[in-house]
Structure formats: structure tokens, C-alpha cells
N, CA and C of each residue as an Amber inpcrd file, in Angstrom:
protein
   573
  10.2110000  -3.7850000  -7.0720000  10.4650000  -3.6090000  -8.4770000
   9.1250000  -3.4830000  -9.1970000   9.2290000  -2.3900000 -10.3500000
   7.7170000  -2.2910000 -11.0010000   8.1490000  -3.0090000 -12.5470000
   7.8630000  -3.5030000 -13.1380000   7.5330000  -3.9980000 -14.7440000
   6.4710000  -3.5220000 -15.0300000   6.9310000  -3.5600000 -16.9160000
   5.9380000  -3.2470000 -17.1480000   4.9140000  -4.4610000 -17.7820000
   4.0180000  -4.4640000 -18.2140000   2.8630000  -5.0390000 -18.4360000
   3.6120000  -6.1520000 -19.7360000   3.9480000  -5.2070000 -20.8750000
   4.1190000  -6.1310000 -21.7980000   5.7860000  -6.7970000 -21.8390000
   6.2190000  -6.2530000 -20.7890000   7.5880000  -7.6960000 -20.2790000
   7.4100000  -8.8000000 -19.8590000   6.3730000  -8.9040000 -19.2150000
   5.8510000 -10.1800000 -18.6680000   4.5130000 -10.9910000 -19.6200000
   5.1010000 -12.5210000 -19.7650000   4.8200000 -13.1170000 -20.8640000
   3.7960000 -14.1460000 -20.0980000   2.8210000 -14.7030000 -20.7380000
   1.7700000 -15.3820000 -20.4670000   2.4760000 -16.6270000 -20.0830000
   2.4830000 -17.2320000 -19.2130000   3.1800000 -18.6760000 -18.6190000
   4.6920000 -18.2520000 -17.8610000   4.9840000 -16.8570000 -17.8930000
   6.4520000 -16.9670000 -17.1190000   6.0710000 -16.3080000 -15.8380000
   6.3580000 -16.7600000 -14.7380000   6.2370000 -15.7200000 -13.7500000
   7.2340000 -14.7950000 -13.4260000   6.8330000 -13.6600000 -13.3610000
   7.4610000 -12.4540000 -12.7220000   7.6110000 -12.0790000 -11.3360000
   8.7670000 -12.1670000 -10.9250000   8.9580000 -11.4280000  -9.5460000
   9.0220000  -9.9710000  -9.3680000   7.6360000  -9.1200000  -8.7020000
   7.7070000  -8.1800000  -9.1460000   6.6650000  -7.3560000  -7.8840000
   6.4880000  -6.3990000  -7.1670000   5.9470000  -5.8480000  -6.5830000
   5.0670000  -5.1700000  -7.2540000   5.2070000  -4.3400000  -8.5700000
   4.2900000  -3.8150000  -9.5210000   3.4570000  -3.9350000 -10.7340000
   2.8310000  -3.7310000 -11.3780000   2.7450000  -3.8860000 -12.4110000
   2.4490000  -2.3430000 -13.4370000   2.6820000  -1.9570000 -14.1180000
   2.9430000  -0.7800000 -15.1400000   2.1450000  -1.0430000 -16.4880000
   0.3490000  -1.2670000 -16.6950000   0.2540000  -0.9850000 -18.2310000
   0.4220000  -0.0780000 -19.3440000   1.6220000  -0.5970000 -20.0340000
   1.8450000  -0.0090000 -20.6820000   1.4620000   0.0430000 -22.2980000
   0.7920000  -0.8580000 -22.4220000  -0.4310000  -1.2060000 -23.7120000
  -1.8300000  -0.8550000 -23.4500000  -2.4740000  -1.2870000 -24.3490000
  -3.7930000  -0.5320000 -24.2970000  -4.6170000  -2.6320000 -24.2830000
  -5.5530000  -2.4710000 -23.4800000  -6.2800000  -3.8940000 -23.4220000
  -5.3530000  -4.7950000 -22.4860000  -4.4030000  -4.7040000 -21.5570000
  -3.9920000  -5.8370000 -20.3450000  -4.6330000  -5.4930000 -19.0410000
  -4.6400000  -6.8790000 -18.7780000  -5.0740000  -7.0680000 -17.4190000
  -3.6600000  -7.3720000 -16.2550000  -4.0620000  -6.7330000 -15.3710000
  -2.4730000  -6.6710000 -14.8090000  -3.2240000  -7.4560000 -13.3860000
  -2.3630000  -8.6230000 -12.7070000  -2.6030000  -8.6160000 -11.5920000
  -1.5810000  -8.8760000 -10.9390000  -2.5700000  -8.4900000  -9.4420000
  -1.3170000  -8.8680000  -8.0800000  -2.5280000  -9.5310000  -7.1260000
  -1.4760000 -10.4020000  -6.2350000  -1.5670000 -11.5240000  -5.0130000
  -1.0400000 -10.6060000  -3.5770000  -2.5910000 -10.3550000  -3.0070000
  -1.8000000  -9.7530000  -1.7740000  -2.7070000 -11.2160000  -0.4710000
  -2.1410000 -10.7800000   0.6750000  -2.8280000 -10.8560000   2.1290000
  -3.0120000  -9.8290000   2.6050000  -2.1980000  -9.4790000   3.3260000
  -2.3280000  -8.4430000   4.8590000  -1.7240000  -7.1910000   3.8180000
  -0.8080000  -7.1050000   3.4260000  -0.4320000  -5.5630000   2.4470000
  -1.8160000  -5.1750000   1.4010000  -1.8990000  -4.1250000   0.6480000
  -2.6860000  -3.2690000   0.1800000  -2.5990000  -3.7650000  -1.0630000
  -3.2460000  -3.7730000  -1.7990000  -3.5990000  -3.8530000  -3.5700000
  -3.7590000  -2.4200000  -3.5470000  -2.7190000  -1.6970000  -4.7090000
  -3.1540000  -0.2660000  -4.9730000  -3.4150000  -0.2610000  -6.4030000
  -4.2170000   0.1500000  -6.9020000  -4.6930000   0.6400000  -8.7320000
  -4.4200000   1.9510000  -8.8510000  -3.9640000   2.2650000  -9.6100000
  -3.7640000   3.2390000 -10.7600000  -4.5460000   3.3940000 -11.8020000
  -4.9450000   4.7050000 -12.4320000  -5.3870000   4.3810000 -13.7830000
  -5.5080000   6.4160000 -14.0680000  -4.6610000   6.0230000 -15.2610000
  -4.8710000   7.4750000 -15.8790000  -5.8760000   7.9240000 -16.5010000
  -7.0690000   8.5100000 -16.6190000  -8.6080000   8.6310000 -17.0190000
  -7.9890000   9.2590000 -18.3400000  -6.7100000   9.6490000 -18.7580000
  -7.0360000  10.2070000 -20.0570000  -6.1960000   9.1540000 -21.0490000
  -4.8290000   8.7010000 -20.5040000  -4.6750000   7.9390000 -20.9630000
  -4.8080000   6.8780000 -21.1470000  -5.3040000   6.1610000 -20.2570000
  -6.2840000   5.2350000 -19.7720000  -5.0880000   3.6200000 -19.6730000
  -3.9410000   4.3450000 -19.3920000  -2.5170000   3.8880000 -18.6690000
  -3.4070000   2.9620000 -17.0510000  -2.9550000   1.9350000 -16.8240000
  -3.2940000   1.4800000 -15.2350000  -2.1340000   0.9330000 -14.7820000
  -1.6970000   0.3200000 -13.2840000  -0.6530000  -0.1000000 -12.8110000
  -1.5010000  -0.5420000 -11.1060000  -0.8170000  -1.8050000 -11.2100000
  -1.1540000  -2.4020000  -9.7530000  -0.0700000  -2.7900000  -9.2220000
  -0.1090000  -2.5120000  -7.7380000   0.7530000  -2.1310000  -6.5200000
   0.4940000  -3.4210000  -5.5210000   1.2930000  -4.1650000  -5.0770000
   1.5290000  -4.9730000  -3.9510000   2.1820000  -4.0960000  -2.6770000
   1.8000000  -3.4670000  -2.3290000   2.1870000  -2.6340000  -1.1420000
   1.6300000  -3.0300000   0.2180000   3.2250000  -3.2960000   0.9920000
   2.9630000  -3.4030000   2.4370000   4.3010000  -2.1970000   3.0560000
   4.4130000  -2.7560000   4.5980000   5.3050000  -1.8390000   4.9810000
   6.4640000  -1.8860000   4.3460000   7.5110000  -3.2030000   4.2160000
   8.3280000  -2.8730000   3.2010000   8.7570000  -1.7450000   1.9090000
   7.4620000  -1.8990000   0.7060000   7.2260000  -1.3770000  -0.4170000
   6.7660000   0.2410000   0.2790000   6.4080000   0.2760000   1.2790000
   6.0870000   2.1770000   1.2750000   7.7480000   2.3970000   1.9880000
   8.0150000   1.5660000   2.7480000   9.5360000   2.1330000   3.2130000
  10.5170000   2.6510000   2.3360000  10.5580000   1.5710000   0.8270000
  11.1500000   1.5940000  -0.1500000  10.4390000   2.6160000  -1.5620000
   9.6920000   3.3940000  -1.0150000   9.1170000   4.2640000  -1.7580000
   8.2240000   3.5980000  -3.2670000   7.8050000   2.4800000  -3.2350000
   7.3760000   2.1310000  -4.2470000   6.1990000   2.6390000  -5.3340000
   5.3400000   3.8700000  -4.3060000   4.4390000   4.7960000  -4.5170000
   5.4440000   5.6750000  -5.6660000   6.1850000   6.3450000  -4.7940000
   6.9440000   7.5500000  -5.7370000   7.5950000   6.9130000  -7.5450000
   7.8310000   5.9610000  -7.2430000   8.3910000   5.1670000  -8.1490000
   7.6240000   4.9540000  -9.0630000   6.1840000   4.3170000  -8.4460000
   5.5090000   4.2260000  -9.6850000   4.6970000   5.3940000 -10.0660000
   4.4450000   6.3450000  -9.2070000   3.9770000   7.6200000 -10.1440000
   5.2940000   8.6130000 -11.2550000   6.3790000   8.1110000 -11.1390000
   7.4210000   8.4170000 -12.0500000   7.0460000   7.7670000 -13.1310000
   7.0300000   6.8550000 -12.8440000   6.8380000   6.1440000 -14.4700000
   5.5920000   6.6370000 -15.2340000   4.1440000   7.1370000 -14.4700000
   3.2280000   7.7200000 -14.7650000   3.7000000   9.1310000 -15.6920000
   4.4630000   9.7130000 -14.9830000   4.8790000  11.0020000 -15.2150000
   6.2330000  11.0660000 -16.6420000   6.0590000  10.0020000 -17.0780000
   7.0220000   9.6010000 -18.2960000   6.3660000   9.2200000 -19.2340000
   4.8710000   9.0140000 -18.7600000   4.0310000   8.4920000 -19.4630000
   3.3170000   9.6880000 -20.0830000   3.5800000  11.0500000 -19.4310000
   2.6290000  12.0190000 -19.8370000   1.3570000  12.1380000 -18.7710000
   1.0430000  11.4960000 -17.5360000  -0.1550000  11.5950000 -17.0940000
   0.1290000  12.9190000 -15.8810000  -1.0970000  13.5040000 -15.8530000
  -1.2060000  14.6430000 -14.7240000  -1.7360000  14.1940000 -13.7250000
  -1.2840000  15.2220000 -12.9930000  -1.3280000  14.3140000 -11.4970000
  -3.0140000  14.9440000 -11.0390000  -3.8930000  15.8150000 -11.6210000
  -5.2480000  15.4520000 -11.6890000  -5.7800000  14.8830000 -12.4730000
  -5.3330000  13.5000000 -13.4440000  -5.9660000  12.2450000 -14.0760000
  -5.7960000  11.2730000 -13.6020000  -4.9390000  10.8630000 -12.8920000
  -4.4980000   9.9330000 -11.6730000  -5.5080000  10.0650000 -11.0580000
  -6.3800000   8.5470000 -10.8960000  -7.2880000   8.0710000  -9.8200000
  -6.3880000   6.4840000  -9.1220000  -6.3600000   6.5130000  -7.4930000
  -6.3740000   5.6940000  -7.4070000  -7.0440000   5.3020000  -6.4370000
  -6.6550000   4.0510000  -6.3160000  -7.9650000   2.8990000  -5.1140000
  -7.2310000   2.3400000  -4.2140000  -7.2420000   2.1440000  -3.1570000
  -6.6120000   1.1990000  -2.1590000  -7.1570000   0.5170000  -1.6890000
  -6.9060000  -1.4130000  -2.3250000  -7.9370000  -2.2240000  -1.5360000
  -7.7080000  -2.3540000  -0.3240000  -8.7930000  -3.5160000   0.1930000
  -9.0110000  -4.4900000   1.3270000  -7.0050000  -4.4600000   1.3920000
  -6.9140000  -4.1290000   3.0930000  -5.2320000  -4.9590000   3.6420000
  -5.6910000  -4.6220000   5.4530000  -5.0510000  -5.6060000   5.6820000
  -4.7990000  -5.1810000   7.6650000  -4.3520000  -3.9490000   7.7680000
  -5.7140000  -3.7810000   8.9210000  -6.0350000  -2.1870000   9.3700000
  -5.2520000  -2.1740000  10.4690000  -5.2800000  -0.5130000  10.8620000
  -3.9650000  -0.4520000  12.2390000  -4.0300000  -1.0550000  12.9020000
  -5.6880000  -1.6780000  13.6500000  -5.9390000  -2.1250000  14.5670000
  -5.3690000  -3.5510000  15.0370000  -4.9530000  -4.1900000  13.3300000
  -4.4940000  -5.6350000  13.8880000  -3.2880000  -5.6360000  13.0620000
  -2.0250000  -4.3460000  12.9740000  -0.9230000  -4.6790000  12.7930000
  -0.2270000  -4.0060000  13.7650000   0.2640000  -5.1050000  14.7290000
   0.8720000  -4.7570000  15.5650000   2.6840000  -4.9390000  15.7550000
   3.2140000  -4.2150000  16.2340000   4.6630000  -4.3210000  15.7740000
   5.2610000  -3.3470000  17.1390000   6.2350000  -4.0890000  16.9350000
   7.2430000  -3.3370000  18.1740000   8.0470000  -1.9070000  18.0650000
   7.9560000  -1.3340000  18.9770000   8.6390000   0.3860000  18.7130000
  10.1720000   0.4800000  17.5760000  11.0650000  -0.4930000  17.8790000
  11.8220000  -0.7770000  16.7380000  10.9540000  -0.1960000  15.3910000
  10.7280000  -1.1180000  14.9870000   9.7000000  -1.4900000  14.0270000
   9.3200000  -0.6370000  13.2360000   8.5300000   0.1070000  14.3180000
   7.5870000   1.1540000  13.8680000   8.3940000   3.0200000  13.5560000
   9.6640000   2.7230000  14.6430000  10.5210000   3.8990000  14.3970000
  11.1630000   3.6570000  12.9390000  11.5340000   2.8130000  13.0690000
  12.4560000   2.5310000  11.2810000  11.6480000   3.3850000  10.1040000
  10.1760000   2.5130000  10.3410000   9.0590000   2.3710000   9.5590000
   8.6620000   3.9340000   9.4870000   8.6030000   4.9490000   9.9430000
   8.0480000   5.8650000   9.9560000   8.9590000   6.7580000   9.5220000
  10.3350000   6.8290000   9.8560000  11.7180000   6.9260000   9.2040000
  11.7890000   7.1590000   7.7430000  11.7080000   5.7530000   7.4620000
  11.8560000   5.5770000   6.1890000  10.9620000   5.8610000   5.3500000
   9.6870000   5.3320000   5.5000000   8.5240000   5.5030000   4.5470000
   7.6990000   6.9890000   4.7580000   7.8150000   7.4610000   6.2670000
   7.4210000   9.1490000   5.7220000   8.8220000  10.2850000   6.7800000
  10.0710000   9.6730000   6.1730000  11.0440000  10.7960000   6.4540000
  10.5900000  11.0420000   7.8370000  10.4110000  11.0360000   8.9110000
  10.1970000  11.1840000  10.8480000  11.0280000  10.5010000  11.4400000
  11.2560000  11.3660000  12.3220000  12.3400000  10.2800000  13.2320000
  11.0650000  10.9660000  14.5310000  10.8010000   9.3690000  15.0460000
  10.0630000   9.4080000  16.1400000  10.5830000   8.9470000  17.2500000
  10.6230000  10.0330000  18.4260000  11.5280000   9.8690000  19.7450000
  10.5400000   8.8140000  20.7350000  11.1860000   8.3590000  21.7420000
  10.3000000   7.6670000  22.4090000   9.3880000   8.1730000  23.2920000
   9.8410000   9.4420000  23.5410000   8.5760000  10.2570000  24.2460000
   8.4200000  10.9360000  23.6720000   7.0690000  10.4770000  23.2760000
   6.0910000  11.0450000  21.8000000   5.3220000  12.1770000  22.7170000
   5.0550000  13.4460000  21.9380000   3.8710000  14.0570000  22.3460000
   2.4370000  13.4490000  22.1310000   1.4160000  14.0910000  22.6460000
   0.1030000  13.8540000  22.1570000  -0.0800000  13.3950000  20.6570000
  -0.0990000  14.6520000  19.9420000  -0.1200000  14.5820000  18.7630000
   0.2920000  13.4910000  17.8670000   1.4940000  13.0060000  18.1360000
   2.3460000  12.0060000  17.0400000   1.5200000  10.6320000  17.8810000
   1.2070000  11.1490000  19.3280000   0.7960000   9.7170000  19.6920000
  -0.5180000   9.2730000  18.8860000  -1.6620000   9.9580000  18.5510000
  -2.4690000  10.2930000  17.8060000  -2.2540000   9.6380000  16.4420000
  -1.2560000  10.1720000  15.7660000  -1.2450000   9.9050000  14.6140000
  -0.6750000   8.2570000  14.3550000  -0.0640000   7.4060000  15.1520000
   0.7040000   6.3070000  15.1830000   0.2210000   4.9070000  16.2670000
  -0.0500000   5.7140000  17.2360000  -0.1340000   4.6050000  18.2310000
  -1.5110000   4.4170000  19.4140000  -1.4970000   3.2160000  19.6890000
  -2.9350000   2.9320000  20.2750000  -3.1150000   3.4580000  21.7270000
  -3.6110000   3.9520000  22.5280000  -3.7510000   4.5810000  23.6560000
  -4.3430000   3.4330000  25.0660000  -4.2830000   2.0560000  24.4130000
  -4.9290000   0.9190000  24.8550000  -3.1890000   0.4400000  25.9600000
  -4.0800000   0.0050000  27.3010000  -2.7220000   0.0430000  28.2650000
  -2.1540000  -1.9610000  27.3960000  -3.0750000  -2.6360000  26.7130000
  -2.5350000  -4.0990000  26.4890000  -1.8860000  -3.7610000  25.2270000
  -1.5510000  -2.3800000  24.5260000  -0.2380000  -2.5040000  23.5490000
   1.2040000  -2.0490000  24.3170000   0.5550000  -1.4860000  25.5510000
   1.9430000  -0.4480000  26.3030000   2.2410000  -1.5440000  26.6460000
   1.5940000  -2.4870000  27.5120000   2.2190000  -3.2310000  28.3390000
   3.0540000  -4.8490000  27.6550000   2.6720000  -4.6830000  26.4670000
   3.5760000  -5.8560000  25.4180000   3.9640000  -5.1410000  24.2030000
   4.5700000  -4.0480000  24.7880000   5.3910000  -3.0600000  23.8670000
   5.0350000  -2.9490000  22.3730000   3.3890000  -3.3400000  22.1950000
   3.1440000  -3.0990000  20.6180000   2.2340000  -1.6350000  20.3110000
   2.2450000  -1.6160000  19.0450000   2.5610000  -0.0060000  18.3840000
   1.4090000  -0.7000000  17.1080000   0.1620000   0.0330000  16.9880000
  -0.4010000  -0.0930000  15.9770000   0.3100000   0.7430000  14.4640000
   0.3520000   0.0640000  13.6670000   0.9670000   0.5280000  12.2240000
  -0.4190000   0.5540000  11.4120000  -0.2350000   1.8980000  11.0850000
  -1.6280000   2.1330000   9.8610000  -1.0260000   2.8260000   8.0930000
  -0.6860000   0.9270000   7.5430000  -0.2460000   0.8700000   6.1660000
  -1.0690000   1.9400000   5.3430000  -2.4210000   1.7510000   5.2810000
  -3.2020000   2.2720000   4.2700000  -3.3300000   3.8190000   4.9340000
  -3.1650000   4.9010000   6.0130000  -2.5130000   6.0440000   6.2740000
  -1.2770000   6.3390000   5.4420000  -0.3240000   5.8950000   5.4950000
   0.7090000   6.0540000   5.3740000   0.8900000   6.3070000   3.3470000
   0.2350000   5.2860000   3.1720000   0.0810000   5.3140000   1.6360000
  -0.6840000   6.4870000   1.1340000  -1.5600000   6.7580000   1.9040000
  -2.2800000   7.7330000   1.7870000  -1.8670000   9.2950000   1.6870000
  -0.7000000   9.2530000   2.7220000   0.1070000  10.1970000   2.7450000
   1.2250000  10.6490000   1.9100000   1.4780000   9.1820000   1.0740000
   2.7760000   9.0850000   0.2060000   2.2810000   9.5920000  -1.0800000
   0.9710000   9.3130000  -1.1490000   0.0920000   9.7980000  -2.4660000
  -0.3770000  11.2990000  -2.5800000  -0.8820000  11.7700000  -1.2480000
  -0.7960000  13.2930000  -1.2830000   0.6880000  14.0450000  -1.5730000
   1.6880000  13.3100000  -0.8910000   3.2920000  13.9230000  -1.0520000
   3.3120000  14.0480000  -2.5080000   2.8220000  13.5300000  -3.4450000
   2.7520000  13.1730000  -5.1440000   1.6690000  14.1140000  -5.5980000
   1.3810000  14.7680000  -5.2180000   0.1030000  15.7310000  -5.5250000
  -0.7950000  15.1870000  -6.1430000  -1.0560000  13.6490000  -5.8960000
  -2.4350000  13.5330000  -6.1250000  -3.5780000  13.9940000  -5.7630000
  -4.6350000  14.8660000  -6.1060000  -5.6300000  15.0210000  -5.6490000
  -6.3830000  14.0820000  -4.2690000  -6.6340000  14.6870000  -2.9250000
  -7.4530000  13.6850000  -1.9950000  -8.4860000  12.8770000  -2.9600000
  -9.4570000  13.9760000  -3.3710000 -10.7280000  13.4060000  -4.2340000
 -10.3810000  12.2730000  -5.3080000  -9.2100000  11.8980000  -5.5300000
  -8.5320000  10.8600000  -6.7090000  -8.1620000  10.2930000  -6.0370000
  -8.3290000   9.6520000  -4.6050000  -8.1920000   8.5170000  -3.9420000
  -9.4740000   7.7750000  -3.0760000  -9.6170000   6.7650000  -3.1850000
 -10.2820000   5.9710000  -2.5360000  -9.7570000   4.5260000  -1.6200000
  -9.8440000   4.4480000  -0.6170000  -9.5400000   3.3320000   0.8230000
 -10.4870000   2.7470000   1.0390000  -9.8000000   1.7640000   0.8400000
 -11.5820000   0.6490000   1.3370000 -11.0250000   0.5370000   3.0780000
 -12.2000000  -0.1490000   3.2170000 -12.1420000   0.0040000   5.0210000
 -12.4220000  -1.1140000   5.2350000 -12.2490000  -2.1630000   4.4760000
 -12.3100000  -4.3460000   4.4590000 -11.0830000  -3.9890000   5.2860000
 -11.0650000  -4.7570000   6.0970000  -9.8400000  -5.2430000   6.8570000
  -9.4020000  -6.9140000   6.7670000  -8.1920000  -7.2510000   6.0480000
  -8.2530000  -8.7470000   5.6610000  -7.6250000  -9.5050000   6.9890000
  -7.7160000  -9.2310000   7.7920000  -7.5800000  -9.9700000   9.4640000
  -8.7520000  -9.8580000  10.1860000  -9.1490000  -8.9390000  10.4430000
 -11.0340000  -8.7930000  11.3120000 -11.7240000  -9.6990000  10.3840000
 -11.7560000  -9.4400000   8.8070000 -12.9010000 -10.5740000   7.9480000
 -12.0890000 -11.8340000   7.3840000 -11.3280000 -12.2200000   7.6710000
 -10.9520000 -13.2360000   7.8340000 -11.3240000 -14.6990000   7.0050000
 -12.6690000 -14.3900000   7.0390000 -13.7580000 -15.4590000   6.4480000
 -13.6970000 -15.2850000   4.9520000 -13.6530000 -13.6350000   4.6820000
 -13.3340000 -13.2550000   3.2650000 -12.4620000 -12.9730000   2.9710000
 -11.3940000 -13.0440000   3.4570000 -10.2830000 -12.6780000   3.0270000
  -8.7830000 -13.8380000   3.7660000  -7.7870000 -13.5620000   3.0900000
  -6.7390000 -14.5460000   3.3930000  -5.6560000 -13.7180000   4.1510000
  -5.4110000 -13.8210000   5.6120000  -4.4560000 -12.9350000   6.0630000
  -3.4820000 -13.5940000   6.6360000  -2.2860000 -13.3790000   6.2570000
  -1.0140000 -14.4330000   6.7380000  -0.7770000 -13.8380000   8.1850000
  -1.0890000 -12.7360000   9.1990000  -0.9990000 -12.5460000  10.5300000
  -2.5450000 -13.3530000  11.4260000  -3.5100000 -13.2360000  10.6880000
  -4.4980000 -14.1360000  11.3170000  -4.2520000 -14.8890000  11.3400000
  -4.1830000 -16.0670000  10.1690000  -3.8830000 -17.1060000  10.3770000
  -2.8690000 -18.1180000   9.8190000  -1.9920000 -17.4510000   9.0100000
  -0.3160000 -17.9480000   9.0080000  -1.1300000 -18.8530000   7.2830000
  -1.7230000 -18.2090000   6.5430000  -2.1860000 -19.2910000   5.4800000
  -1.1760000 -18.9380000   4.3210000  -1.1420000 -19.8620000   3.7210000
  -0.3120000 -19.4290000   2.2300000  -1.1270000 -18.7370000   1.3160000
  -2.6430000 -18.6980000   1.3870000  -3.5120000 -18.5660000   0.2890000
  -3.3300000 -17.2660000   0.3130000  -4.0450000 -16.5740000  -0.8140000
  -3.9050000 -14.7850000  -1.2800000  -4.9820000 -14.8340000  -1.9460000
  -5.1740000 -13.1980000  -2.1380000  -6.5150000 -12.5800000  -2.5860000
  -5.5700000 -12.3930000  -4.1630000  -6.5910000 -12.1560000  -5.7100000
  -5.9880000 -11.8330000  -6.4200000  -7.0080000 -10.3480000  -6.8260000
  -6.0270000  -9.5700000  -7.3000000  -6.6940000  -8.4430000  -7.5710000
  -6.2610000  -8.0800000  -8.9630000  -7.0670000  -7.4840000  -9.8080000
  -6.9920000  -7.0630000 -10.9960000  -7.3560000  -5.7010000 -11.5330000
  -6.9840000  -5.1860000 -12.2510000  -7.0830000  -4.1200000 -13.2700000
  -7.2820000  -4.0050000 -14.5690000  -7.6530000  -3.4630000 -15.2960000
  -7.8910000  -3.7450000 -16.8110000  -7.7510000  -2.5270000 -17.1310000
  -6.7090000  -2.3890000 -18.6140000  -7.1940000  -0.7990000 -19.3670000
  -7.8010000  -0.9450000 -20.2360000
């Protein structure tokens, strides 16, 4: 679910995957671990919106969703800049072929057979014999988003991926698959 900025009141918490500024001067935040912090920000209208996105939220199209609301807003899809923070990289989200078929399904429309060619193997999965042999399947969230954002005609050049991985740095960051913590990173935006 996305809200917008000025529904949510100073002392109430919101249950909410998004956030939508829709005033001029809020600070919008979100609490991730292992999923992605995504920013928004319209350079002309100077509109922003922050994204709690993991596999769930791209399955459930939460990208498309919130560039709708952009697009109600009046913004073009070359004023749209966005950012994708620090989240667990393919390398340490590992998940079972289930999993990963649903996942690829849903969040970019594929139905992936079990005898993959080269190619799709490439694009999805690790070539390492200790994922074959405990049936895990690297998942690459921040790809995938990446892809959901070009499907939106965002400009490539109007995106940026950080390459922090919050499971490898660990030390800086809080990842509930490293180490099962309750704590979270908070991330912010300002228009």
C-alpha cells in the first residue's frame, strides 16, 4: 500500500509499504533490512516518494503503482530520478526454485521452465555446483526493480543502484537473513 505523505500524522503510525509526497517541505521515511529503499523525486515538481521494496512488493507491482500516482501528479517520465539503496545482493538471497519460479512469474510476467537455457540461466541463477546441490537459486531484487522501472519508461540515466549489500556489510547495516535482528536501517527523503 502507498499513502500519501500528508495522511499520515506525526505520532500515528502507518502501515504502509510507500510513501507519496504530496506537499511541498515533508520528509518521508521508510525502515528497511534486506529489501531495497527506493526514492523518487520529480526534478520539476519536486514531488518525492519512498519505497520499501522487497520480493513481495515487486511481485505485487508496487513500482507500477507508485509511478501512477506520479503520473496523476503531472510528472514525465524524463523528470523522474530514482535511487535504489543499500538491500541483499543476489549473491546472498538465496531461495528455492519454487520461490524463484513464482517470483519471476509474477514480478516480471516469465514463466521459467526447469530446464533453463543458457541465457535465462545467466540472467537468474548461480552456476556454483553448492546452490545446485541444496537446490538454491540466487534472486537479484535490485535487477528486477531495475527492470520494472525501465518497463515504466524511466530513463536508464534516471536511475541509480547502490552496490552496499546489507548481508556481506553486515557491520553497517542490519540484515534480518544474516543475522535474524529486529533492528532496520532508516532511510529518508525530503522535498
Amino acid at each position: 500500500m502507498i499513502v500519501f505523505g500528508s495522511h499520515s500524522q506525526k505520532g500515528n503510525k502507518t502501515d504502509a509499504d510507500g510513501l507519496f509526497g504530496n506537499k511541498c517541505n515533508q520528509n518521508l521515511w521508510v525502515y528497511t533490512a534486506d529489501c531495497m529503499p527506493l526514492f523518487f523525486a520529480d526534478k520539476k515538481t519536486r514531488n518525492v516518494a519512498a519505497l520499501h521494496c522487497g520480493r513481495k512488493g515487486l511481485e505485487k507491482k508496487i513500482i507500477k503503482n507508485l509511478v501512477k500516482i506520479f503520473d496523476d501528479f503531472g510528472t514525465s517520465r524524463d523528470d523522474l530520478l530514482v535511487a535504489i539503496g543499500p538491500a541483499i545482493s543476489k549473491e546472498h538471497y538465496l531461495v528455492d526454485e519454487m520461490i524463484l519460479k513464482e517470483f519471476y512469474r509474477k514480478a516480471e510476467n516469465k514463466n521459467i521452465t526447469v530446464n533453463l537455457n543458457k541465457t535465462e540461466k545467466d540472467l537468474c541463477f548461480s552456476d556454483s555446483n553448492h546452490f545446485k546441490e541444496n537446490n538454491l537459486n540466487q534472486l537479484d531484487i535490485k535487477r528486477s526493480a531495475y527492470r520494472q522501472l525501465l518497463n515504466e519508461n524511466i530513463p536508464n540515466t534516471n536511475i541509480e543502484i547502490s552496490n552496499l549489500c546489507t548481508y556481506k556489510f553486515n557491520n553497517e547495516f542490519n540484515s534480518w537473513r544474516g543475522s535474524k535482528t529486529i533492528s532496520r536501517q532508516w532511510n529518508l527523503i525530503c522535498s
